[in-house]
C-alpha positions in Angstrom: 0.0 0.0 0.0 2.9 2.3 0.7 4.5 1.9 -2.5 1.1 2.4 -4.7 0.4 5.8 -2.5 4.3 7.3 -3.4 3.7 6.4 -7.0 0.5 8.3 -6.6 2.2 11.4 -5.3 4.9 11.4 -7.8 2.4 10.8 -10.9 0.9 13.7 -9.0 4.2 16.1 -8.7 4.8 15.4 -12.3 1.4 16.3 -13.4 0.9 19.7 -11.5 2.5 22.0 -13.7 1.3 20.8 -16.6 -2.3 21.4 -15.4 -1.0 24.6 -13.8 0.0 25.5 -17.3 -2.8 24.3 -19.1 -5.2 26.7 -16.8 -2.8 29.7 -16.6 -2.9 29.7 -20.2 -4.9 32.0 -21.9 -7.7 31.1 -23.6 -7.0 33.5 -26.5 -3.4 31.7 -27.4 -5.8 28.4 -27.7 -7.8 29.6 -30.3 -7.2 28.7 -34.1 -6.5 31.9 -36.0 -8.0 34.5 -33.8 -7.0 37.8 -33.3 -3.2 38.2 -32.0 -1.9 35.4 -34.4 0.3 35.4 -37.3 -1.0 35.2 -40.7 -0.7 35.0 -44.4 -3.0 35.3 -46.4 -2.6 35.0 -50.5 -5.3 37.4 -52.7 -7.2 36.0 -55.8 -5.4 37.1 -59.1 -4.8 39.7 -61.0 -3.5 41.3 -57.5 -2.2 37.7 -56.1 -0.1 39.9 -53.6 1.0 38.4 -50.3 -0.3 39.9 -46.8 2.1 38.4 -43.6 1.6 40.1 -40.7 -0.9 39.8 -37.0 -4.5 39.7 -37.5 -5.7 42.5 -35.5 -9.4 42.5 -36.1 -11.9 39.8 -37.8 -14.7 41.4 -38.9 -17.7 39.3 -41.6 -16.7 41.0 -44.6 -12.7 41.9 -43.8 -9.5 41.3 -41.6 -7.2 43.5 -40.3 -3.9 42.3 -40.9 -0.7 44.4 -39.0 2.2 44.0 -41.5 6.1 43.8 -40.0 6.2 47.8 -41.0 3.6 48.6 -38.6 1.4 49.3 -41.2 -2.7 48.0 -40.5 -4.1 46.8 -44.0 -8.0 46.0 -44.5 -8.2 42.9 -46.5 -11.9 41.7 -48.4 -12.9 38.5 -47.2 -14.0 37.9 -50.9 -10.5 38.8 -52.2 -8.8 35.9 -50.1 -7.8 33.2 -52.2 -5.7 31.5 -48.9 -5.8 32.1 -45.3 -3.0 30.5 -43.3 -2.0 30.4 -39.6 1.5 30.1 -38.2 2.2 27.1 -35.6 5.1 28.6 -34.7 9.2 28.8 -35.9 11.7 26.0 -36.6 15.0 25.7 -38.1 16.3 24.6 -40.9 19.2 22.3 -39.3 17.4 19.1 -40.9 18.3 20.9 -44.3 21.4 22.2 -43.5 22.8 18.8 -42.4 21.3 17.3 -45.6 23.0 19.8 -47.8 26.5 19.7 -45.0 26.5 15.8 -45.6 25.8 16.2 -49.8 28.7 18.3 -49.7 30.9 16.8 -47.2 30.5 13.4 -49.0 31.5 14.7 -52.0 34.4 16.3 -50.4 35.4 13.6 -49.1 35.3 11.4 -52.0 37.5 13.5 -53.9 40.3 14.0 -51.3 40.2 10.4 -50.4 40.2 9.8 -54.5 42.8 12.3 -55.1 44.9 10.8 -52.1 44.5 6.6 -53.2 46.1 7.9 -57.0 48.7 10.3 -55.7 50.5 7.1 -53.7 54.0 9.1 -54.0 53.6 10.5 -50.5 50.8 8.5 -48.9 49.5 4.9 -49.5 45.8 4.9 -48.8 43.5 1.8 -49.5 40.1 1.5 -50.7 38.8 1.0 -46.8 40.8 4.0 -46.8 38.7 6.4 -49.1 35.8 5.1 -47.8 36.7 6.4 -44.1 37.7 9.5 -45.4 34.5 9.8 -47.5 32.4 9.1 -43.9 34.3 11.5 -42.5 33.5 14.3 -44.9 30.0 13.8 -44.4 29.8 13.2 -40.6 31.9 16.6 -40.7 29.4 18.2 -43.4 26.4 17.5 -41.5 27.6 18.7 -38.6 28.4 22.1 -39.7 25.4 22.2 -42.0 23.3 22.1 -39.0 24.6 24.2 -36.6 24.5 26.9 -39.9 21.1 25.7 -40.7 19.8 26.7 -37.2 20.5 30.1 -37.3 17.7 30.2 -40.3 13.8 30.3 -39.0 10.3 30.1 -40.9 7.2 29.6 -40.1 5.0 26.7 -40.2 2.3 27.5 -41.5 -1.2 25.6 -41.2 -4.1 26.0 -44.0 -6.9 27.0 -42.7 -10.8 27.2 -44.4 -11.3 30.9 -45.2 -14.5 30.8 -42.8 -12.6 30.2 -39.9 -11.3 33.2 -38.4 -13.3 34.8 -35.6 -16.4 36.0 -37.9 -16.9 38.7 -34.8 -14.3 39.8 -32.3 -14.3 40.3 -28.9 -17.5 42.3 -28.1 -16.7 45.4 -25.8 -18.9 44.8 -22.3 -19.0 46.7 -19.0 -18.7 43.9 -17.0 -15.0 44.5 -15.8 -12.7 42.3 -16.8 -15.1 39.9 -18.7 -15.3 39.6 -22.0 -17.8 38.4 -24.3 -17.2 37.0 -27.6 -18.5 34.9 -30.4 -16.8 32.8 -32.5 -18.1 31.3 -35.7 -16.1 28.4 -37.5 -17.6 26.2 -40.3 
């Protein structure tokens, strides 16, 4: 009985701030695309332009979309020919150490090439060249990620263009409750 109670308190120590999280979290940061998130969206042709920025208001017919210059642009809803969310940043280290071990293998292959033909100085086998050729591209990688996670983009998430909060936060004089509706199809 002892031992099932201290498994019970440590499940319970482990799951604390997790739900102390879970509650402290605002309910706003939840939401799919509401107002506060980052978005792109891509306009129907002949304009096709690009819009990134923070959606600062959904309204039925528009969004208002704050671009990296600061700048608050009113977009038609019936100009939108995508709407997506960002799910936050990553790196590109995956890609980096693809390209580091391309190019480190290739490296590799040459010097260790280069080196098994030119036997005047050093005598290197074919287990040799091999070894060298790993080495290139455990090297490559290496250094293609670490350069790859200095780079960050977006992942982005489609969403339908009905989505978005079809009306905001609605302004009430109840303190520091607000009301709101939320529409998604």
């Amino acid at each position: 009985m002892q031992t099932s109670l201290r498994c019970t308190f440590s499940r319970s120590a482990v799951l604390a701030p997790l739900w102390a999280t879970m509650l402290l979290t605002p309910v706003a940061a939840q939401e799919e695309g509401g107002v506060g998130s980052r978005i792109r969206i891509v306009l129907l042709p002949p304009a096709s332009d690009l819009v990134v920025g923070t959606l600062v208001e959904s309204r039925a017919d528009s969004l208002r979309v704050e671009t990296a210059s600061g700048e608050v642009l009113a977009v038609s809803r019936t100009t939108i020919s995508r709407l997506q969310v960002s799910r936050g940043r990553h790196s590109k280290a995956g890609l980096g150490a693809l390209i580091g071990l391309a190019t480190g293998l290739g490296g590799g292959l040459f010097a260790g090439t280069t080196a098994h033909r030119e036997t005047q100085f050093i005598n290197i086998t074919t287990g040799g060249v091999v070894l060298i050729t790993a080495l290139g591209g455990a090297v490559g990688a290496g250094l293609g990620a670490l350069i790859g996670t200095a780079f960050k983009a977006d992942r982005w998430e489609a969403l339908p263009l009905v989505s978005l909060e079809a009306v905001g936060p609605a302004k009430s004089r109840l303190g520091p409750l607000t009301i709101g509706l939320a529409i998604a199809f």
